[in-house]
N, CA and C atoms of all chains as a GROMACS GRO file, in nm:
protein
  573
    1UNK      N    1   2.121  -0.001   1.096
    1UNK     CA    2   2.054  -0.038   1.221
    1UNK      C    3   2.105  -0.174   1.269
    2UNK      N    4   2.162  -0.150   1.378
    2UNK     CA    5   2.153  -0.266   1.412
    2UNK      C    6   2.079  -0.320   1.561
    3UNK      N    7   2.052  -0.478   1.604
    3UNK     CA    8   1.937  -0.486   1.726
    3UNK      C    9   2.022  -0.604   1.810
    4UNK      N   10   1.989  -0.647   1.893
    4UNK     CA   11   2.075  -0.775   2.011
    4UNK      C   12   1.974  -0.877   1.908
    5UNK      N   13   2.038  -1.023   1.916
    5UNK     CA   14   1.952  -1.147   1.847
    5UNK      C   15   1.831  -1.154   1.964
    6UNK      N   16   1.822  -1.069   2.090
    6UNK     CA   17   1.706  -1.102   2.186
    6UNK      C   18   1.628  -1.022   2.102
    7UNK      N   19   1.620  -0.909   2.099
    7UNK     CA   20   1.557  -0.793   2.070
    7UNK      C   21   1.475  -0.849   1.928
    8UNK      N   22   1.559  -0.897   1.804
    8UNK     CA   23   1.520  -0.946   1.697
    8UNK      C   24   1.408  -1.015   1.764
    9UNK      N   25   1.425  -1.132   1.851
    9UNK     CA   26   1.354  -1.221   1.868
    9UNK      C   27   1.176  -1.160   1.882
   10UNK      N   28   1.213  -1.035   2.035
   10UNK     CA   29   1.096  -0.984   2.058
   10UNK      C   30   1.022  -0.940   1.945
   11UNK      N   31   1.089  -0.869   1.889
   11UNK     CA   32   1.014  -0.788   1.744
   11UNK      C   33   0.914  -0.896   1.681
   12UNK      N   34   1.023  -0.972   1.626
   12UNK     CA   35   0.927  -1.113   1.551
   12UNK      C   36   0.828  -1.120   1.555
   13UNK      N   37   0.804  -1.186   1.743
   13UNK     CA   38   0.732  -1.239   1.797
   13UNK      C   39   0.599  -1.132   1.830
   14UNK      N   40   0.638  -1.061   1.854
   14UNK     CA   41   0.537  -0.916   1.872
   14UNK      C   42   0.501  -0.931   1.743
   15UNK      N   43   0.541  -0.881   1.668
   15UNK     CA   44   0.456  -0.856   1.461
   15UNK      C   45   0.374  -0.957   1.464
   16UNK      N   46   0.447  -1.091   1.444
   16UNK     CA   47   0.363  -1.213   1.408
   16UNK      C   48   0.255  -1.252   1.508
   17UNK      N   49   0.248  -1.243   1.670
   17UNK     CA   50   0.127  -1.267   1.721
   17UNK      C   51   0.041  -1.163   1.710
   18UNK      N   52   0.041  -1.024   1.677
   18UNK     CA   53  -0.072  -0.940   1.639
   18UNK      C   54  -0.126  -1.005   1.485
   19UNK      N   55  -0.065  -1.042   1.455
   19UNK     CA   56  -0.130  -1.086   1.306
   19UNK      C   57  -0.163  -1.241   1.321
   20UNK      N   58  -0.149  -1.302   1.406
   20UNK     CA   59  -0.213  -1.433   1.438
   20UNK      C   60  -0.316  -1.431   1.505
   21UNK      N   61  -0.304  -1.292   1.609
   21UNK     CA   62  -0.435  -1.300   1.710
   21UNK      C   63  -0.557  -1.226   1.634
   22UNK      N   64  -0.534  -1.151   1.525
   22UNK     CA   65  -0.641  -1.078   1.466
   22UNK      C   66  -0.696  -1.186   1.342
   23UNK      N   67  -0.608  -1.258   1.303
   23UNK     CA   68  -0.650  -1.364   1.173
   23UNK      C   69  -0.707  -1.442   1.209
   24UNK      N   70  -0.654  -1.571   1.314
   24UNK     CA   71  -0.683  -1.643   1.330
   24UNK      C   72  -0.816  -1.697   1.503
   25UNK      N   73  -0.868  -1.584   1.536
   25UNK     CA   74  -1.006  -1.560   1.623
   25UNK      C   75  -1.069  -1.455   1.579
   26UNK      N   76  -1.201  -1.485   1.620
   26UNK     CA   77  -1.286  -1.417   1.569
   26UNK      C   78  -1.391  -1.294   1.640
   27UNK      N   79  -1.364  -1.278   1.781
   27UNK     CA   80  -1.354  -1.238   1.887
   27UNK      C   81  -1.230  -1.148   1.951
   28UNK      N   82  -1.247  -0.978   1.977
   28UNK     CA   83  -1.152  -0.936   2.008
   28UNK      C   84  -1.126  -1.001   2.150
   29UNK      N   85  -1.157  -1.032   2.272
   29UNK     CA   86  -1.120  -1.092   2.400
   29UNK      C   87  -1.011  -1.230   2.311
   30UNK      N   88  -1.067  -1.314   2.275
   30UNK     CA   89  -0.963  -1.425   2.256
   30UNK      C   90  -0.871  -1.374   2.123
   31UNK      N   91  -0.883  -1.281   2.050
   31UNK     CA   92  -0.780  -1.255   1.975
   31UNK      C   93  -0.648  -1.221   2.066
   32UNK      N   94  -0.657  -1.093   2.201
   32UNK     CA   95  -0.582  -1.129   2.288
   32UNK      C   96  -0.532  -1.159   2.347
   33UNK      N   97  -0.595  -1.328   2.347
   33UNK     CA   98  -0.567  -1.414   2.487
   33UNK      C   99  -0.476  -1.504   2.384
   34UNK      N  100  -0.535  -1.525   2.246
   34UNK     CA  101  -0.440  -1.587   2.155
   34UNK      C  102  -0.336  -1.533   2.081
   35UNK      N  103  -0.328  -1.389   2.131
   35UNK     CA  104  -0.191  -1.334   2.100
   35UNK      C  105  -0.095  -1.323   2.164
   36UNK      N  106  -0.163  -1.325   2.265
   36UNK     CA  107  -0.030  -1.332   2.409
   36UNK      C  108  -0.013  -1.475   2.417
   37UNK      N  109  -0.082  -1.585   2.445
   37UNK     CA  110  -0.021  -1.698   2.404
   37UNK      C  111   0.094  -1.758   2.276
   38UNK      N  112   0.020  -1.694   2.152
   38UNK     CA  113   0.152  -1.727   2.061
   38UNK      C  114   0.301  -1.633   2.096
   39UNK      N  115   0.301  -1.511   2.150
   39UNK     CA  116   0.378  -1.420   2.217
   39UNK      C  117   0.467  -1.500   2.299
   40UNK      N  118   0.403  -1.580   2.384
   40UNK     CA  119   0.480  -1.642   2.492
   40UNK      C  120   0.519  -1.794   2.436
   41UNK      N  121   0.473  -1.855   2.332
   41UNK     CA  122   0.520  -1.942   2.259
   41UNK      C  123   0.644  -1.913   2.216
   42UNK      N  124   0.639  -1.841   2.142
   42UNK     CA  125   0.780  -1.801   2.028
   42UNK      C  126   0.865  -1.749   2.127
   43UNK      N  127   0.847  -1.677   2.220
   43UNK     CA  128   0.980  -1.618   2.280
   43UNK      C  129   1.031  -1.717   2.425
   44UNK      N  130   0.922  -1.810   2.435
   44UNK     CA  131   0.937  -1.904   2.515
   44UNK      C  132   1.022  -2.021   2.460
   45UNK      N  133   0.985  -2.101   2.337
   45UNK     CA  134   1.015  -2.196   2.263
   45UNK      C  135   1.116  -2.133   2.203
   46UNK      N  136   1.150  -2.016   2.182
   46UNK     CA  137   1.302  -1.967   2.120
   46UNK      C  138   1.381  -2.008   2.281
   47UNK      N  139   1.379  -1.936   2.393
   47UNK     CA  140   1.443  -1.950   2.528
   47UNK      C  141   1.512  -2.076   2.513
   48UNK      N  142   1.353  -2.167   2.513
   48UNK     CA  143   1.428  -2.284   2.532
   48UNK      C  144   1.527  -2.370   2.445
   49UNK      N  145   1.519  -2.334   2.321
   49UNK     CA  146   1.592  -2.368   2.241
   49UNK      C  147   1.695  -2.337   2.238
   50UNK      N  148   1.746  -2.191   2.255
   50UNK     CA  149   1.850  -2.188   2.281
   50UNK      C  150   1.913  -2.266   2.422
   51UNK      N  151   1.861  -2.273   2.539
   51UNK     CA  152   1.929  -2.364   2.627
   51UNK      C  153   1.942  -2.481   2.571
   52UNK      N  154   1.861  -2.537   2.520
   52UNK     CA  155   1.905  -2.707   2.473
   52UNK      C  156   2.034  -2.694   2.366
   53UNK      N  157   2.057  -2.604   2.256
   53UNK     CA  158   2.196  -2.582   2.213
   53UNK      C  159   2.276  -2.558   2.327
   54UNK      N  160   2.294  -2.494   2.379
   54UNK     CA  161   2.390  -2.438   2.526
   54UNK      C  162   2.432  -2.584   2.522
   55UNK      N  163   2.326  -2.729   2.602
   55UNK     CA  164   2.329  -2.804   2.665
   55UNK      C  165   2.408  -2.929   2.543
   56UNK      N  166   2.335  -2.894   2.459
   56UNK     CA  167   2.438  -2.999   2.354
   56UNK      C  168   2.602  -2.961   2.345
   57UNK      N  169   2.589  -2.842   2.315
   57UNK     CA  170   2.768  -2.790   2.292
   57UNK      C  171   2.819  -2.833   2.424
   58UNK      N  172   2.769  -2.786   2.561
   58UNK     CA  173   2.844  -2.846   2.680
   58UNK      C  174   2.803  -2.973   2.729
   59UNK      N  175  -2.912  -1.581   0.716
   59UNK     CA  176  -2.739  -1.542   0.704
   59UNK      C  177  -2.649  -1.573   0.550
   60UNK      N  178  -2.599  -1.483   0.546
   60UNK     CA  179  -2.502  -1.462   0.411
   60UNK      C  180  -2.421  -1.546   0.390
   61UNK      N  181  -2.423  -1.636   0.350
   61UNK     CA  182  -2.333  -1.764   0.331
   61UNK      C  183  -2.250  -1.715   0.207
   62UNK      N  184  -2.102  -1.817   0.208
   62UNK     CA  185  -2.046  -1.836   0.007
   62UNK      C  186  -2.139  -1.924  -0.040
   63UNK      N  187  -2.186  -2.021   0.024
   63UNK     CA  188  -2.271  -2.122  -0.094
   63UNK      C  189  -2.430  -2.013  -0.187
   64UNK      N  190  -2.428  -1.909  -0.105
   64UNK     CA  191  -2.581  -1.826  -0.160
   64UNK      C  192  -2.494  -1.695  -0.224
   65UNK      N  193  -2.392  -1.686  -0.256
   65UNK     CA  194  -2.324  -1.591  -0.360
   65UNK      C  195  -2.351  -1.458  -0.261
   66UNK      N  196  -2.410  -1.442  -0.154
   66UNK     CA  197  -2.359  -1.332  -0.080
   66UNK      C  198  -2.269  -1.278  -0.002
   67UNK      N  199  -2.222  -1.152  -0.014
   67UNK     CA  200  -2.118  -1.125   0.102
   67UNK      C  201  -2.145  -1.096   0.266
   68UNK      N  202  -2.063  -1.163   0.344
   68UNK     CA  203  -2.095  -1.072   0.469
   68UNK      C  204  -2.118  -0.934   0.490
   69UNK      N  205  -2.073  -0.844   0.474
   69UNK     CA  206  -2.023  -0.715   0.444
   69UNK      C  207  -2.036  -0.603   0.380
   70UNK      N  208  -2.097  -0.682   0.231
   70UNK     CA  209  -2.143  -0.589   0.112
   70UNK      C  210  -2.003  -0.550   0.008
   71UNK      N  211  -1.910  -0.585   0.064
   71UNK     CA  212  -1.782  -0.576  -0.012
   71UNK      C  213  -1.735  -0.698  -0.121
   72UNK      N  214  -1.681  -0.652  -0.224
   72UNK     CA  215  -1.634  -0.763  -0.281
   72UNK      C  216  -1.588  -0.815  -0.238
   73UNK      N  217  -1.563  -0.970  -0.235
   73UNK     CA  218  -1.455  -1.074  -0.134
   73UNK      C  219  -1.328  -1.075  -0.202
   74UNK      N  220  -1.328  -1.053  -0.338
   74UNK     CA  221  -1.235  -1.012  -0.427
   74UNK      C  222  -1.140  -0.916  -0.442
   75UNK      N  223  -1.231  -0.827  -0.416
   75UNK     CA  224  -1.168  -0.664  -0.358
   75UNK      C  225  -1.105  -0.627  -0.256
   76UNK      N  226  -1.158  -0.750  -0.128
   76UNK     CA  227  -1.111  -0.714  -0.041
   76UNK      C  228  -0.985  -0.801  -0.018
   77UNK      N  229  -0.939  -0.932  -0.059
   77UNK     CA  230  -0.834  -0.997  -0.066
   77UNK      C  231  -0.726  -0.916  -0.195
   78UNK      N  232  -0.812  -0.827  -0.239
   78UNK     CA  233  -0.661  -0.796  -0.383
   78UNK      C  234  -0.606  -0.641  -0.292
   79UNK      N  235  -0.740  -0.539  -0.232
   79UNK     CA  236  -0.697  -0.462  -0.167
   79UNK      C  237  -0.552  -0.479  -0.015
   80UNK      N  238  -0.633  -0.593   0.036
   80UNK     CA  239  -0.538  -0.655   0.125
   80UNK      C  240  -0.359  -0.690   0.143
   81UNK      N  241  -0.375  -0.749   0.027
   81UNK     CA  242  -0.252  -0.797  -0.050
   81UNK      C  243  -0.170  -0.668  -0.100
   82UNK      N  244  -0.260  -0.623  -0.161
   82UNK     CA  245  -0.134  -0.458  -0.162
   82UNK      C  246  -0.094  -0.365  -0.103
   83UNK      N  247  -0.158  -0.315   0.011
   83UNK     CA  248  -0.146  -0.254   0.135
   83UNK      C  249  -0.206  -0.346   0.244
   84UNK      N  250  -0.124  -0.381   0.297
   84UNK     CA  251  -0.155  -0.449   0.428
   84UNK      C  252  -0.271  -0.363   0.538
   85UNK      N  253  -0.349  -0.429   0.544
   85UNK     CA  254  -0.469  -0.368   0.626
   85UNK      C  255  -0.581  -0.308   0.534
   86UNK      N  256  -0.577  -0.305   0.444
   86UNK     CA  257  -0.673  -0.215   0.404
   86UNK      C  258  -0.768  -0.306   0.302
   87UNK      N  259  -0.772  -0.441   0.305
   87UNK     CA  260  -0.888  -0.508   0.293
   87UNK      C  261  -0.962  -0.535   0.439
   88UNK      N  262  -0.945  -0.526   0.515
   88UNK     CA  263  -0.974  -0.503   0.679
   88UNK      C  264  -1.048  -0.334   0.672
   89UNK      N  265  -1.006  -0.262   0.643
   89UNK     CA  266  -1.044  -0.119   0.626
   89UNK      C  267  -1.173  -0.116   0.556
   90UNK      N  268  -1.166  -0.172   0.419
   90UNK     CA  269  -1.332  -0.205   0.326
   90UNK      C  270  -1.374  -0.263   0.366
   91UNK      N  271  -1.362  -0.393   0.481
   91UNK     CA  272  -1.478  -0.436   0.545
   91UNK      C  273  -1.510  -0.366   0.643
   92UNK      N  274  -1.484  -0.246   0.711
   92UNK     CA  275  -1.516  -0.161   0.801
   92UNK      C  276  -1.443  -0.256   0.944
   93UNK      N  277  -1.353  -0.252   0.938
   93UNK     CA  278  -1.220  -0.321   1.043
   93UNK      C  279  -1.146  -0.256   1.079
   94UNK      N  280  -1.170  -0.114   1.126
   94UNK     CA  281  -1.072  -0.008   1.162
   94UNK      C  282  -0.944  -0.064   1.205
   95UNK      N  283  -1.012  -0.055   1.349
   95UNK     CA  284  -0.877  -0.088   1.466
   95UNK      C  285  -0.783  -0.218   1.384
   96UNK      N  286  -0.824  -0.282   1.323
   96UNK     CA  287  -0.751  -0.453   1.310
   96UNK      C  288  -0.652  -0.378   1.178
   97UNK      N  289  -0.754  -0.304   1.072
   97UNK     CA  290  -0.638  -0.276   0.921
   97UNK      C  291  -0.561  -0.192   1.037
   98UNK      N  292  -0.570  -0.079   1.147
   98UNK     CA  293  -0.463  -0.014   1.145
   98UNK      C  294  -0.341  -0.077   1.251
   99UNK      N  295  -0.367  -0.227   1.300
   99UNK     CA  296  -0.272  -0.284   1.413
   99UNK      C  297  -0.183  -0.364   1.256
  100UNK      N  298  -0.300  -0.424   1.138
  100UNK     CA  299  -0.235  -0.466   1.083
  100UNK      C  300  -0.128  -0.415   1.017
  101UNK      N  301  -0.138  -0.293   0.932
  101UNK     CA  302  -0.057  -0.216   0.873
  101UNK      C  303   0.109  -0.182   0.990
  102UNK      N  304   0.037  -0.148   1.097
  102UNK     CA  305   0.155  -0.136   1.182
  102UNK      C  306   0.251  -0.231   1.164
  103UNK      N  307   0.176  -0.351   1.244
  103UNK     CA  308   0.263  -0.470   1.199
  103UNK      C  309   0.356  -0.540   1.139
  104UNK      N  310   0.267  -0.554   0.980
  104UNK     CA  311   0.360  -0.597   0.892
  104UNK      C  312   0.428  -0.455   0.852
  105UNK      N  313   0.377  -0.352   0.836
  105UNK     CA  314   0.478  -0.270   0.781
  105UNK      C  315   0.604  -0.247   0.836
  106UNK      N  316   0.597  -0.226   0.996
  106UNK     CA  317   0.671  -0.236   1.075
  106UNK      C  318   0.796  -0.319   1.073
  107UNK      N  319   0.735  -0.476   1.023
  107UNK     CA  320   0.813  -0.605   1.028
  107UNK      C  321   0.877  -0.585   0.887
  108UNK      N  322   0.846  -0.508   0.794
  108UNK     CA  323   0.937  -0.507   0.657
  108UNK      C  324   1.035  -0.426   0.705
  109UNK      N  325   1.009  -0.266   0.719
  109UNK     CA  326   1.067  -0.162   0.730
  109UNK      C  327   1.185  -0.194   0.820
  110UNK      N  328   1.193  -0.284   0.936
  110UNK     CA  329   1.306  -0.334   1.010
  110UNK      C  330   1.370  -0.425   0.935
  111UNK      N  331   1.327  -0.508   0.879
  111UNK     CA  332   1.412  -0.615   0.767
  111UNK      C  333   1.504  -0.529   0.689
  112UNK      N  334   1.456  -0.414   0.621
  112UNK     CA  335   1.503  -0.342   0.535
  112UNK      C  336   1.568  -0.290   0.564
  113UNK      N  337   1.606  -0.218   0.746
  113UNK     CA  338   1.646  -0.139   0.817
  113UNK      C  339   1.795  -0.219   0.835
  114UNK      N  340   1.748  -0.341   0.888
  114UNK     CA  341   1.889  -0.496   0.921
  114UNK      C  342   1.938  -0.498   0.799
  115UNK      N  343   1.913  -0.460   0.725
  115UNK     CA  344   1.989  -0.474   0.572
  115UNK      C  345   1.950  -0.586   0.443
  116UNK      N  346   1.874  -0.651   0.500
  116UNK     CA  347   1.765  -0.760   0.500
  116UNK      C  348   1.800  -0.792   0.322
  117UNK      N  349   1.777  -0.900   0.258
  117UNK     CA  350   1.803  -0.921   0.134
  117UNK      C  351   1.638  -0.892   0.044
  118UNK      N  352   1.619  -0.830  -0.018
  118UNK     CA  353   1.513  -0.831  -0.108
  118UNK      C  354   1.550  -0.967  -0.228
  119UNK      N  355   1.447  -1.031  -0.264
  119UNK     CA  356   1.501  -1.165  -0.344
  119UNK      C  357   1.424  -1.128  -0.481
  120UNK      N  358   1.471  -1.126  -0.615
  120UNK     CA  359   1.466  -1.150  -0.723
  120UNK      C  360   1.338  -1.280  -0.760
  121UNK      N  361   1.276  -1.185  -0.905
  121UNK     CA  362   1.263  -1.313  -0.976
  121UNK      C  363   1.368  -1.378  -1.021
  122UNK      N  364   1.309  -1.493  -1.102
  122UNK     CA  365   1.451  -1.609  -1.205
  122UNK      C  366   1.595  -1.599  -1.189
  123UNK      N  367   1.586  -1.648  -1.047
  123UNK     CA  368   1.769  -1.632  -1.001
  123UNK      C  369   1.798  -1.759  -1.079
  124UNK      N  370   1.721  -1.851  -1.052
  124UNK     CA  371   1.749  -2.011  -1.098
  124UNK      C  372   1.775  -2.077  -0.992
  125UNK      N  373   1.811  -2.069  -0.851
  125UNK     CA  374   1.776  -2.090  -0.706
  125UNK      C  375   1.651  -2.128  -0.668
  126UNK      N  376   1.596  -2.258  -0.647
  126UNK     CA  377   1.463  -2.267  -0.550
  126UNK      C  378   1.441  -2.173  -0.465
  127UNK      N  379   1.548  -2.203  -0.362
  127UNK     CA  380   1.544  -2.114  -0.236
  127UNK      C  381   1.544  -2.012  -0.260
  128UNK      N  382   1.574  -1.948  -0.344
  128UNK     CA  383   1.553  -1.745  -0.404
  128UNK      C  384   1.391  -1.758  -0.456
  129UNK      N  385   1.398  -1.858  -0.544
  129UNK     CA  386   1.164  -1.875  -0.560
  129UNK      C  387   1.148  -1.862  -0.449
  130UNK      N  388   1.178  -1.931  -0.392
  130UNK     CA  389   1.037  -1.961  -0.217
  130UNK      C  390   1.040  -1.797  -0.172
  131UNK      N  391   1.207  -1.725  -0.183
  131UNK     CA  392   1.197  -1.647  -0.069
  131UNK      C  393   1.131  -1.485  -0.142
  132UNK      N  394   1.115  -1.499  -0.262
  132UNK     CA  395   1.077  -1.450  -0.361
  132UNK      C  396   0.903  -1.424  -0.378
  133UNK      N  397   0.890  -1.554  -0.353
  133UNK     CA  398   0.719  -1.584  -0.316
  133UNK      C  399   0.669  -1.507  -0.169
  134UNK      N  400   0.755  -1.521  -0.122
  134UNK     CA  401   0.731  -1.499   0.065
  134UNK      C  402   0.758  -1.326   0.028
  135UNK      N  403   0.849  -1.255  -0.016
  135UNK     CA  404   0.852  -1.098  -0.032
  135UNK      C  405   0.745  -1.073  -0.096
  136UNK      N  406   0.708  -1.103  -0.211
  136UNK     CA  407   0.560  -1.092  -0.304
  136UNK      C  408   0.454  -1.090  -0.244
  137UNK      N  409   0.439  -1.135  -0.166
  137UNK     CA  410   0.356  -1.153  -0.060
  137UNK      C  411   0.345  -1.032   0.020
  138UNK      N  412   0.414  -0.866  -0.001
  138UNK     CA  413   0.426  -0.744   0.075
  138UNK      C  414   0.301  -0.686  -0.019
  139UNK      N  415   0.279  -0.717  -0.126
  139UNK     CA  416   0.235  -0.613  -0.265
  139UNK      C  417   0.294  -0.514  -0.273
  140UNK      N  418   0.259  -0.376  -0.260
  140UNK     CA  419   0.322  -0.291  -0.312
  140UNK      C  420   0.434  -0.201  -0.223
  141UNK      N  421   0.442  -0.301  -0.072
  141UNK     CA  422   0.548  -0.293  -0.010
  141UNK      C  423   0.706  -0.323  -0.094
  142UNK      N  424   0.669  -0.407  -0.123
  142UNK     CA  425   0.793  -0.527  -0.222
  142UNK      C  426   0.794  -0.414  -0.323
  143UNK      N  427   0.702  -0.369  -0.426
  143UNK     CA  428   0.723  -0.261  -0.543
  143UNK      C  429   0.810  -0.184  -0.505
  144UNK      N  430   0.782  -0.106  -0.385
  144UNK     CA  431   0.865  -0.008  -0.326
  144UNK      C  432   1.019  -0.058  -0.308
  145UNK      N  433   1.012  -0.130  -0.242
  145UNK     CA  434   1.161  -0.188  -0.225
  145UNK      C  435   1.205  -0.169  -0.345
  146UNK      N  436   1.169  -0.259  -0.444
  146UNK     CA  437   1.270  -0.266  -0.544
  146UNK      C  438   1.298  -0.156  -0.672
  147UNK      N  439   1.163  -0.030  -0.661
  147UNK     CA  440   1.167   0.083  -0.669
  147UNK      C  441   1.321   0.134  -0.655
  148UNK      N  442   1.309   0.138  -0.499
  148UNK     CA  443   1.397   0.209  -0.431
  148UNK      C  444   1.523   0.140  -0.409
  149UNK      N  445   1.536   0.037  -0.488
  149UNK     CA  446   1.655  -0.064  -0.458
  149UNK      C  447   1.715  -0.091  -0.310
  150UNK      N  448   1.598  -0.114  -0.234
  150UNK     CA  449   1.634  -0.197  -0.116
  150UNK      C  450   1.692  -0.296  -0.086
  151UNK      N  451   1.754  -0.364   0.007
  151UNK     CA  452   1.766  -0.489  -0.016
  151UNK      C  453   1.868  -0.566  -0.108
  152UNK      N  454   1.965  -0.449  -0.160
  152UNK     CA  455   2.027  -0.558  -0.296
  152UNK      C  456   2.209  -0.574  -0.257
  153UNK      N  457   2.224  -0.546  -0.141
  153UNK     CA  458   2.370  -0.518  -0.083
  153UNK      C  459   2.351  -0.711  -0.046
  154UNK      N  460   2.480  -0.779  -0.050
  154UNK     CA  461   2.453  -0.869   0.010
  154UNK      C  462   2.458  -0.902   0.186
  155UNK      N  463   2.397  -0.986   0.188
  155UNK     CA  464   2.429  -1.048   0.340
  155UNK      C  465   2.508  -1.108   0.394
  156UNK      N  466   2.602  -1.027   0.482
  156UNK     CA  467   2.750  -1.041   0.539
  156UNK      C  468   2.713  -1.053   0.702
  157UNK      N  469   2.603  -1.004   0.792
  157UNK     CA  470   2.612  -1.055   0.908
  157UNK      C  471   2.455  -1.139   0.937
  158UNK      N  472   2.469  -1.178   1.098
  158UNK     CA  473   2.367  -1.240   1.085
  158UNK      C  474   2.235  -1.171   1.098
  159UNK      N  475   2.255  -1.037   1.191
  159UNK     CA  476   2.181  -0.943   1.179
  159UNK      C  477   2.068  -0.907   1.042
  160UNK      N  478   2.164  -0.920   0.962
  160UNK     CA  479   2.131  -0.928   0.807
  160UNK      C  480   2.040  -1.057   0.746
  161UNK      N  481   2.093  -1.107   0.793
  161UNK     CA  482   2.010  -1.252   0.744
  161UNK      C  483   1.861  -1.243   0.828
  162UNK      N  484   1.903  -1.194   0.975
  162UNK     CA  485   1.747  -1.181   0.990
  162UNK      C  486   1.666  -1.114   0.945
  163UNK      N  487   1.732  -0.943   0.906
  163UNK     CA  488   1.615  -0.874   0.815
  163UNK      C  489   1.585  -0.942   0.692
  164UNK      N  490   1.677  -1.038   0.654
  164UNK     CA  491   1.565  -1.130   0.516
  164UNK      C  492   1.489  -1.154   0.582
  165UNK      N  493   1.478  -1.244   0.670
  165UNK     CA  494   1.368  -1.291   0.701
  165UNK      C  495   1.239  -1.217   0.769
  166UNK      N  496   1.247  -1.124   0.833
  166UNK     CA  497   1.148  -1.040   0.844
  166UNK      C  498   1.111  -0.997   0.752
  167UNK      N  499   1.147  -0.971   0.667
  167UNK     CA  500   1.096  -0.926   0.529
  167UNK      C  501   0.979  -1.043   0.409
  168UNK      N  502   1.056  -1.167   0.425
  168UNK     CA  503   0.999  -1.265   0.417
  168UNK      C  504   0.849  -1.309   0.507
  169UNK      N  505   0.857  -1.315   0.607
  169UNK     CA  506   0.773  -1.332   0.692
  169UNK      C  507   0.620  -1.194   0.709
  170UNK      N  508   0.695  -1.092   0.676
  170UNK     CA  509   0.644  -1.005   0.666
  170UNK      C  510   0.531  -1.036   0.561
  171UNK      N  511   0.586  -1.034   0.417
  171UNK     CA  512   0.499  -1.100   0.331
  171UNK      C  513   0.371  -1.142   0.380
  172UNK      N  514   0.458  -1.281   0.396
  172UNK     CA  515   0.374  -1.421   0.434
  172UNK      C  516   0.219  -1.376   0.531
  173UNK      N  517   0.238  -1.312   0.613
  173UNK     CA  518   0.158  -1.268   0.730
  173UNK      C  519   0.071  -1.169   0.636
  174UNK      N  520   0.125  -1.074   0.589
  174UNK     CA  521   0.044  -1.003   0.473
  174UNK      C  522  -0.098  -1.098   0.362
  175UNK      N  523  -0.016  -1.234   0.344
  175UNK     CA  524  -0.104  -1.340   0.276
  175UNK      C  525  -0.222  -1.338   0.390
  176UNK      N  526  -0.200  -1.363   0.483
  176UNK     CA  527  -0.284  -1.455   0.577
  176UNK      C  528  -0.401  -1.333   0.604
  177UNK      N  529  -0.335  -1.228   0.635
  177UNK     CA  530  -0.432  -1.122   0.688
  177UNK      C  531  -0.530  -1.067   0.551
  178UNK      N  532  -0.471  -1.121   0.410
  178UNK     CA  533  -0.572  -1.041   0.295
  178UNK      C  534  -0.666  -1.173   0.290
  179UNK      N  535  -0.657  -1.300   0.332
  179UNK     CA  536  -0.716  -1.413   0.361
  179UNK      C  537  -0.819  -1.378   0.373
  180UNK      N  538  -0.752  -1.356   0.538
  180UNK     CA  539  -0.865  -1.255   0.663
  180UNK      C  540  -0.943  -1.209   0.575
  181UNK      N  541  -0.931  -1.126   0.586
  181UNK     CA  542  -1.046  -1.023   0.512
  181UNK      C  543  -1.124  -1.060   0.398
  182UNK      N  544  -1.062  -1.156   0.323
  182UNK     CA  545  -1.171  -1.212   0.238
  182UNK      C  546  -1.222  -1.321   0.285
  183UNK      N  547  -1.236  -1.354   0.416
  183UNK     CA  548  -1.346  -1.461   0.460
  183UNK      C  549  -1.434  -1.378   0.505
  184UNK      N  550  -1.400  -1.192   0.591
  184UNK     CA  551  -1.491  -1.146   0.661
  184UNK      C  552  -1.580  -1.088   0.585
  185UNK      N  553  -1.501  -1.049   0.439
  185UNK     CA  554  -1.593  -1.016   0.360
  185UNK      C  555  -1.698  -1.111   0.248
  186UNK      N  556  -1.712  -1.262   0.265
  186UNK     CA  557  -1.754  -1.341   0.222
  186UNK      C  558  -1.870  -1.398   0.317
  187UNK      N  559  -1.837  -1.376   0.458
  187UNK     CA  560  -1.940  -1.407   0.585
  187UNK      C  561  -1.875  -1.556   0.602
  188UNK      N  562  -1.772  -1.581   0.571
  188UNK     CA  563  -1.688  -1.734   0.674
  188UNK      C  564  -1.633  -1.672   0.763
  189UNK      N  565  -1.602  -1.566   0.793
  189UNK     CA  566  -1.576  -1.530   0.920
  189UNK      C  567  -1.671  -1.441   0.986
  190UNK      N  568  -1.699  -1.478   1.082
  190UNK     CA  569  -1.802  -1.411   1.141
  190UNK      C  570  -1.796  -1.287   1.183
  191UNK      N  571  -1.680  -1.241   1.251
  191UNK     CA  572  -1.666  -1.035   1.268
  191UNK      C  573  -1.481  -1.058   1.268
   0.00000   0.00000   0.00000
């Protein structure tokens, strides 16, 4: 099998915020709201990371 | 209310039972506390997140390599329970890692674990009454 390093990324990020939003609230409404937030963390804070490499190499 | 300081459970479940159940099948200390929907998003999840590690070609890590970094990553697979058995059952995992693709299914596999820790946690706070539902 193989996946694009984006695709990896999504996966990750999908697995690990269902298991952050169910562990860490105690409430199904904010288990959601804190899963889609860590969701948009990781694939956000990956984005940008990769631009700031981009920006160092050039 | 059922506190740990008054030796009761939230739940009626062992808190014990439900962190050792947890740890070996992902979700199913969530399941004995009567946590349907959550053991079966959990199981998806991490199982999901191994089975692709394993899929990327992902490294399964050994005890006593003599490597720290093989302990840590060793600790972090252990962390599947009897996900990890299986693997090494089935000799998953033992080709080495030649792309990077590969290196990430270690780490999903790793991580996989890890998240496995947190969620048999889970369940033994819900089944202790520190977590409230």
């Amino acid at each position: 099998m193989t996946i694009s390093h984006f695709s990896a990324v999504l996966l990750f990020s999908l697995f690990t915020s269902i298991v952050f939003g169910i562990t860490q609230r105690a409430e199904p409404k904010k288990m959601v709201s804190f899963g889609a937030l860590c969701f948009a963390l990781f694939v956000g804070g990956t984005i940008a990371a990769s631009w700031a490499m981009w920006l160092i190499k050039h | 209310m059922p506190s740990v300081a008054d030796g009761k459970t939230g739940s009626g479940v062992s808190p014990t039972l439900a962190l050792l159940a947890g740890w070996l099948v992902p979700g199913a200390g969530h399941l004995l506390v009567g946590k349907r929907v959550r053991a079966g998003l959990l199981l998806v999840s991490i199982g999901c997140m191994f089975a692709i590690g394993i899929a990327l070609k992902g490294k399964i890590y050994m005890p006593n390599t003599g490597e720290p970094l093989d302990m840590l990553g060793f600790a972090g697979d252990l962390g599947s329970g009897l996900l990890y058995g299986l693997a090494r059952l089935m000799g998953w995992g033992q080709a080495p890692v030649l792309v990077a693709v590969a290196d990430y299914g270690t780490k999903f596999i790793v991580v996989a674990g890890l998240l496995n820790v947190v969620a048999a946690v889970d369940a033994h706070s819900l089944a202790n009454g520190r977590k409230r539902s």
